[in-house]
C-alpha positions in Angstrom: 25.4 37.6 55.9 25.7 35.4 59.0 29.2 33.7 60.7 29.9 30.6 59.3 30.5 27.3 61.3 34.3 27.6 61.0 33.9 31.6 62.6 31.5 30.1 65.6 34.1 27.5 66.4 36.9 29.6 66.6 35.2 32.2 68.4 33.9 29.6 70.9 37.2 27.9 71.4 38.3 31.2 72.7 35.8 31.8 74.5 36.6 28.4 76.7 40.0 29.6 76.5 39.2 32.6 78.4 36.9 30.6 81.0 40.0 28.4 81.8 41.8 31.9 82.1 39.7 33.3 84.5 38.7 29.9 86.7 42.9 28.8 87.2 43.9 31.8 89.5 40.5 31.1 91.6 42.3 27.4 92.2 45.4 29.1 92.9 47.0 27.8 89.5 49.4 30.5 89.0 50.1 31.2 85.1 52.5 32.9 82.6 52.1 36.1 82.5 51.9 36.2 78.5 48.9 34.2 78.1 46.6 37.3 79.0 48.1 39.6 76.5 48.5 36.3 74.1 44.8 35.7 74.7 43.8 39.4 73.5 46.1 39.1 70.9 44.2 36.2 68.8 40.5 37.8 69.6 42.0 41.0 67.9 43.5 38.9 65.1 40.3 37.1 64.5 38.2 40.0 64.6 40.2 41.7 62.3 40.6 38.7 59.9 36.6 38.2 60.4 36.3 41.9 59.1 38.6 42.0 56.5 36.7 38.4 54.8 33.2 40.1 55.5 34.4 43.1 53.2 36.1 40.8 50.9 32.3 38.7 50.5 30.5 41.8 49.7 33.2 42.3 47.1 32.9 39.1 45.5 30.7 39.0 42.2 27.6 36.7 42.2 27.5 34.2 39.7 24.8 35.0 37.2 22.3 32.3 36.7 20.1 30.6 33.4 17.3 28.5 34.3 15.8 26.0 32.0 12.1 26.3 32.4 9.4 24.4 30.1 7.0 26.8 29.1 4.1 24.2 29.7 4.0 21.7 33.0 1.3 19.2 32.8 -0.9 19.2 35.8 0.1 16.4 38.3 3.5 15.0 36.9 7.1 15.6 37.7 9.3 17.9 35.2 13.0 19.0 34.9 14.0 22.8 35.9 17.5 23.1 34.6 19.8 25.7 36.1 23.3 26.7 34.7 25.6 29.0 37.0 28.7 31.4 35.0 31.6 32.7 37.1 34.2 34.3 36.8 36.3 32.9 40.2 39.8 32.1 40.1 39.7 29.2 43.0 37.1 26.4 43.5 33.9 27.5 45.2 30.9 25.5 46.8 27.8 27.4 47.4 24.3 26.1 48.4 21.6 27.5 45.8 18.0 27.7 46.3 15.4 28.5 43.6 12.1 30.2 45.0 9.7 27.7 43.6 5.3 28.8 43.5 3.3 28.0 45.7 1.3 25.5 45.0 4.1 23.3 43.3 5.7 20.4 44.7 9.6 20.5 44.3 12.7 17.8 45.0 16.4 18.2 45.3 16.3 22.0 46.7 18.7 23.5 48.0 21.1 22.2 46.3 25.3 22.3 47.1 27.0 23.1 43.9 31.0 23.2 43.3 32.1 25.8 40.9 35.2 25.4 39.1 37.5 28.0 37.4 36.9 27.9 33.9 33.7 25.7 33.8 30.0 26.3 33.8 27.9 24.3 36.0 25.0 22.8 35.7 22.1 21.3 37.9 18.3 20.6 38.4 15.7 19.9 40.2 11.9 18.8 39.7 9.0 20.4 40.4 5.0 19.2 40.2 2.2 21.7 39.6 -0.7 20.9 42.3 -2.8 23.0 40.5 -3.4 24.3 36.6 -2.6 28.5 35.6 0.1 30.8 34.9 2.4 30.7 37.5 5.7 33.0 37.8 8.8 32.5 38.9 10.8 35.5 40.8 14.6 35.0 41.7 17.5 32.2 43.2 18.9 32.2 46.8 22.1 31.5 46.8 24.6 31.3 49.9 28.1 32.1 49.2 31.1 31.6 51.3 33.6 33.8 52.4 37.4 33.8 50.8 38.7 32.6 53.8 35.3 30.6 55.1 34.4 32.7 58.1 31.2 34.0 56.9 28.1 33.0 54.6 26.4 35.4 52.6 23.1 35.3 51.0 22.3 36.6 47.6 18.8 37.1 46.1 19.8 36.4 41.6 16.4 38.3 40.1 15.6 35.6 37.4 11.9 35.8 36.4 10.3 33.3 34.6 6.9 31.8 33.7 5.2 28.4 32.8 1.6 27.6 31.9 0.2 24.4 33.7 -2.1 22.6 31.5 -4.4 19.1 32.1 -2.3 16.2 32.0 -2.0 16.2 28.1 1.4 13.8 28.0 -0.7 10.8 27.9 -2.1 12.8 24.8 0.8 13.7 23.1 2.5 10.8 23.9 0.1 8.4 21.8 0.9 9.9 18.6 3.6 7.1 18.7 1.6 4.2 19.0 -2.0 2.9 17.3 -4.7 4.6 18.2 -6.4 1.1 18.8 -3.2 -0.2 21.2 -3.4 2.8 22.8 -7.1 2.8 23.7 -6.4 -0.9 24.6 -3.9 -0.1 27.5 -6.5 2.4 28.7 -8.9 -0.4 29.6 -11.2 0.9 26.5 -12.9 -2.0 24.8 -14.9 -1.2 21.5 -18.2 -3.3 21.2 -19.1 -5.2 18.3 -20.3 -3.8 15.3 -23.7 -4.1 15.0 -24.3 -2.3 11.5 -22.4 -0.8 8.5 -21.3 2.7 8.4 -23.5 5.4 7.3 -20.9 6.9 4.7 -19.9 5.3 1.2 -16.1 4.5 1.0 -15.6 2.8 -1.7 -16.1 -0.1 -4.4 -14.3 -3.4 -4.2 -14.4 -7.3 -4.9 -16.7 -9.0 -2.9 -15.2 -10.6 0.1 -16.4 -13.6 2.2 -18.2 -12.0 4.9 -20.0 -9.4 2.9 -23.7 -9.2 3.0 -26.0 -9.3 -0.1 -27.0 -5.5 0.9 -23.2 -4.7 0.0 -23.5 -5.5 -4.0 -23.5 -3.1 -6.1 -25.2 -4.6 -8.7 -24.7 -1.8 -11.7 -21.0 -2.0 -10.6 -21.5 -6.2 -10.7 -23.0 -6.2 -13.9 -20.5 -3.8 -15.8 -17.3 -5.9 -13.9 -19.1 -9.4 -14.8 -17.6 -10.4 -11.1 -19.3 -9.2 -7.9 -18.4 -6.0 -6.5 -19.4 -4.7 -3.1 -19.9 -1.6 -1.7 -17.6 -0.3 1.6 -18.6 1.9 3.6 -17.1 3.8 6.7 -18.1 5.3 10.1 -19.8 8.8 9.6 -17.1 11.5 9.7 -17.6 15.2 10.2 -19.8 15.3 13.0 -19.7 17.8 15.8 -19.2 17.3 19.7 -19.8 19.8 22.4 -19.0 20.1 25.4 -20.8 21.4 27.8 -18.5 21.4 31.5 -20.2 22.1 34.6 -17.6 24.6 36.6 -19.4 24.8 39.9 -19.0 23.5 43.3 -20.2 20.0 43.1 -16.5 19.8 41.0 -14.4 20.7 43.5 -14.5 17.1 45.2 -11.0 15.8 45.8 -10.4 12.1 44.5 -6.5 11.7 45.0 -4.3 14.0 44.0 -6.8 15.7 41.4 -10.2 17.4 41.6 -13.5 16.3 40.2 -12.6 19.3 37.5 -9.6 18.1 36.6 -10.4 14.5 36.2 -13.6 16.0 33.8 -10.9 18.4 32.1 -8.5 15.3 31.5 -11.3 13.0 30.0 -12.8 15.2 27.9 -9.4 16.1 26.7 -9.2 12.3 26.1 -11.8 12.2 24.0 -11.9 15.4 22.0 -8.1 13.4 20.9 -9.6 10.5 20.0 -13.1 12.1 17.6 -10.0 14.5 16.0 -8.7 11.7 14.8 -11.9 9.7 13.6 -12.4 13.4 11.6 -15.2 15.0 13.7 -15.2 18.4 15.3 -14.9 19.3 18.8 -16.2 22.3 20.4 -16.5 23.5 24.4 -19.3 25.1 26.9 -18.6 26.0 30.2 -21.2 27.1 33.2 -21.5 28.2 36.5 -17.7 29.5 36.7 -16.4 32.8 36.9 -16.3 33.4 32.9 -18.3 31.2 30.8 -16.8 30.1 28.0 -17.8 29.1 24.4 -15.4 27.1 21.4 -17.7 26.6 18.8 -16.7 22.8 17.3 -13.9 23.2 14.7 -11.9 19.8 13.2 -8.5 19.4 13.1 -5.6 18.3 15.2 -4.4 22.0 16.3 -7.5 21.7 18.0 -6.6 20.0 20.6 -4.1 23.2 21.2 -7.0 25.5 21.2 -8.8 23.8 24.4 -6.0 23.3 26.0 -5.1 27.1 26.3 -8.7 27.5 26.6 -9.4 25.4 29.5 -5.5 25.5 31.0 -6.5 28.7 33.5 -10.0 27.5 34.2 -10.8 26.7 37.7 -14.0 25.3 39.7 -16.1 27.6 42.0 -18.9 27.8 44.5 -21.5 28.7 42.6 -24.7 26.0 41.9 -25.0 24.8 38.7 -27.9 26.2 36.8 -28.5 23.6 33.7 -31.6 25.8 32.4 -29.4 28.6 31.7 -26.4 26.5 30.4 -28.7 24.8 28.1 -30.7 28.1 26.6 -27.0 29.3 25.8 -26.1 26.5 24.0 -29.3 26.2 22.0 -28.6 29.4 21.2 -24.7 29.4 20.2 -25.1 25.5 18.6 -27.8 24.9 15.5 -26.3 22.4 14.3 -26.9 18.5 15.3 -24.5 17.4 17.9 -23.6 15.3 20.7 -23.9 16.9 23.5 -21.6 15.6 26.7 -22.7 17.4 29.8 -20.3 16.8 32.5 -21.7 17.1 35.9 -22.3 15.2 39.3 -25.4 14.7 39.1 -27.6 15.2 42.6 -30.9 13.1 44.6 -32.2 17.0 43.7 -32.1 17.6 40.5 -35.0 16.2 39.4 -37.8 18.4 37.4 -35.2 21.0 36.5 -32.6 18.9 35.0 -35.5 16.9 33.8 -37.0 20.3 31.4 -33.9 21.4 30.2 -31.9 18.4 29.0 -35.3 17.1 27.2 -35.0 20.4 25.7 -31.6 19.5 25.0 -32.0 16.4 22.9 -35.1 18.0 20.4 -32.4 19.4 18.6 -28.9 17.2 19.9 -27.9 14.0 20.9 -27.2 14.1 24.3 -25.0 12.5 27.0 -24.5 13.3 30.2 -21.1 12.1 32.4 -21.7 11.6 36.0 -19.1 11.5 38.3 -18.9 9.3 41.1 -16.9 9.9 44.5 -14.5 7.5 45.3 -15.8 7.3 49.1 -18.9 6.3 48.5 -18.3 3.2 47.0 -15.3 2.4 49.4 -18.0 3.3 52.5 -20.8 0.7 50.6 -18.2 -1.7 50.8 -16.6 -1.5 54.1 -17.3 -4.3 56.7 -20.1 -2.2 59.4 -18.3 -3.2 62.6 -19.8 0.3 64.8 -22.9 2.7 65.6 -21.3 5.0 63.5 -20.3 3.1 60.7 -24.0 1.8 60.3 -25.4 5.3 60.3 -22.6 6.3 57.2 -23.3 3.1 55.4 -27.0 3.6 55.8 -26.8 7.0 54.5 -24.7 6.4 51.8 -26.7 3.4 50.3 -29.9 5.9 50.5 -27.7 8.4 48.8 -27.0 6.1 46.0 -30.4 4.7 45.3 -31.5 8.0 45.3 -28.8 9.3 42.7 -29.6 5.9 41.0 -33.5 6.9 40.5 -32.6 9.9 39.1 -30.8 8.3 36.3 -33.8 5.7 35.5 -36.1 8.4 35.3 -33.5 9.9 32.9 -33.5 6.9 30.7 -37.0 6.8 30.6 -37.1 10.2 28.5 -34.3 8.7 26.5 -31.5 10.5 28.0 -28.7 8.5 28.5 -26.3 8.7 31.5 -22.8 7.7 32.0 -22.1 6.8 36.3 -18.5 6.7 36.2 -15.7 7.0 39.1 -13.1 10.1 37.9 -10.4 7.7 37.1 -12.5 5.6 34.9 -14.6 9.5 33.2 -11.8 9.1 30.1 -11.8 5.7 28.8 -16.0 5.0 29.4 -15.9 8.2 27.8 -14.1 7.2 25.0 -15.9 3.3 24.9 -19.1 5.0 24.5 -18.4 7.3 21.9 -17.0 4.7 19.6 -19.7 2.2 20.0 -22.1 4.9 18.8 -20.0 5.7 16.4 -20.2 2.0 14.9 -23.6 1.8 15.3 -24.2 4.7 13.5 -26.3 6.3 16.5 -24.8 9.8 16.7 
């Protein structure tokens, strides 16, 4: 409980009161002889007043307080807290309310100045924006009430506990259930190729259309119909793709707002949405983090659930990336053909390493590896060199890159296949690759 602004002014216009009191009879000034006694007389009266409304404020009830919490935040975007105060007071109130927001959460319009009114719940928000994915709790409301007669302020602590799970960003997902999956994909920058070939799986039978191809006719079909009839076919369905997420320090990099991990985390979410819907599985591998951990590939749209609650709490650390390891355990955990997307930032050192165990890798799986690209390197190749020092970081980051860029051709040449991508663009090259494989029948 502290004196409110009303309490401070009073007490300090006495207190100037009693200064000109005091300096008047030192300038010979005589004065009534009932100001003195008048003087004391409204200090006592405000002290007692002062003491009779702090006992009155520790009387008074606290409102008691709902808050409105979704029980997932997506990672990186504003959401709506809803709070809703019940009272019981017989006059109009205005109290200043404070909700003790996590750490690690960004948060707009707190405090807050409220007006309660006899009769009426109240309600109000605020917004908050997870800076980072988890469980995160929240403990109790600060409220500051004011006195019945406005000469003090008192603080209340409201014990209202609550929790949310912060996931990846998986709006974008949800939110394109209401549109084509082709429009979608489109806004997204994601262009599918040509098709070079037919699909490997038979559809169906039909007339023959202009455009169809003499390999198309069924000719038993043709010959029982007496008109031509062609064969249709569709993109193979009910194929498997795995994951396998590199948790370790090169993915803690900071490109914006987001983390190397979390851009990785958001496109391979993208893409286990978009081979759900084409009818394949999806499955996940993590290495090098605290707890590795495996989701064999299962189809089906409430899997997209299952990796978000599996990867929602999952976190980079400082540990190196070991590919021989990851690979063994995937060899081991995965028999079946797949395609395999190792996410990574790929390094000038890993050479003979990487080399062994991804050719190991692709005996038995199609494989794919996703290299993420930081944002400052390619802003430092293209900066104007105008210093000393600006020479020395351009030089060093073109040798960086050509580097980085022999590793990948000596990838190729073994016939692995490497995706360089910035972390804004992982998702939707992500994506573009997958389906052009998927049309020409490559996976």
């Amino acid at each position: 409980m502290k004196p409110s602004r009303l309490l401070l002014s009073l007490l300090g216009a006495l207190l100037a009161l009693a200064i000109v009191l005091g300096t008047l009879p030192l300038l010979k000034v005589k004065l009534p002889e009932t100001l003195q006694p008048l003087w004391w007389g409204l200090l006592l009266a405000l002290l007692l007043l002062a003491a009779v409304d702090a006992l009155w404020l520790r009387r008074l009830p606290s409102p008691r307080l709902e808050r409105q919490l979704p029980g997932n935040l997506p990672l990186g975007r504003w959401s709506e807290v809803q709070l809703t105060l019940h009272h019981d007071y017989p006059q109009p109130l205005s109290i200043e309310l404070f909700d003790h927001v996590p750490e690690r959460m960004d948060f707009e319009y707190l405090p807050q100045r409220v007006e309660l009114r006899p009769g009426e719940q109240t309600q109000c928000g605020y917004r908050v924006r997870p800076l980072l994915r988890g469980h995160f709790r929240f403990a109790r409301c600060e409220l500051n009430l004011p006195s019945p007669l406005r000469l003090w302020q008192g603080r209340r602590y409201l014990e209202l506990p609550g929790e949310t799970r912060v996931y990846p960003d998986f709006a974008r997902l949800y939110g394109a259930q209401l549109m084509a999956v082709d429009d979608w994909l489109s806004q997204l920058g994601v262009r599918q190729r040509p098709r070079r070939g037919l699909g490997l799986e038979f559809h169906q039978l039909r007339e023959f259309r202009d455009g169809d191809t003499l390999r198309q006719i069924d000719w038993k079909a043709t010959a029982r119909k007496r008109t031509p009839i062609a064969r249709e076919y569709q993109d193979e369905r009910d194929q498997q793709i795995v994951f396998l997420l590199d948790c370790g320090r090169r993915m803690r990099s900071q490109d914006g707002d987001l983390s190397h991990f979390d851009h990785a985390l958001n496109a391979s979410l993208l893409l286990s949405y978009v081979a759900l819907r084409q009818g394949d599985a999806v499955g996940l591998a993590t290495f090098a983090g605290d707890q590795d951990q495996y989701l064999p590939p299962v189809k089906g749209q409430a899997q997209i659930s299952t990796l978000l609650n599996a990867v929602y709490a999952l976190d980079s650390t400082r540990r190196p990336a070991d590919y021989a390891t990851a690979i063994n355990n995937l060899l081991v955990r995965q028999r079946r053909r797949a395609l395999v997307v190792l996410v990574t930032n790929l390094r000038d050192e890993d050479d003979e390493e990487l080399l062994g165990a991804v050719k190991r890798l692709s005996r038995q799986h199609r494989v794919l590896i996703a290299s993420l690209r930081e944002e400052v390197l390619d802003q430092l190749r293209h900066t104007p060199v105008q210093s000393y020092e600006q020479a020395l970081g351009y030089c060093g980051t073109v040798n960086y890159l050509n580097a980085r860029a022999g590793l990948h051709e000596r990838l190729l040449a073994h016939g692995i296949p490497v995706l360089d991508a910035r972390p804004g663009e992982l998702g939707p090259e992500l994506v573009g690759r997958y389906l052009a494989w998927k049309k020409a029948g490559v996976l």
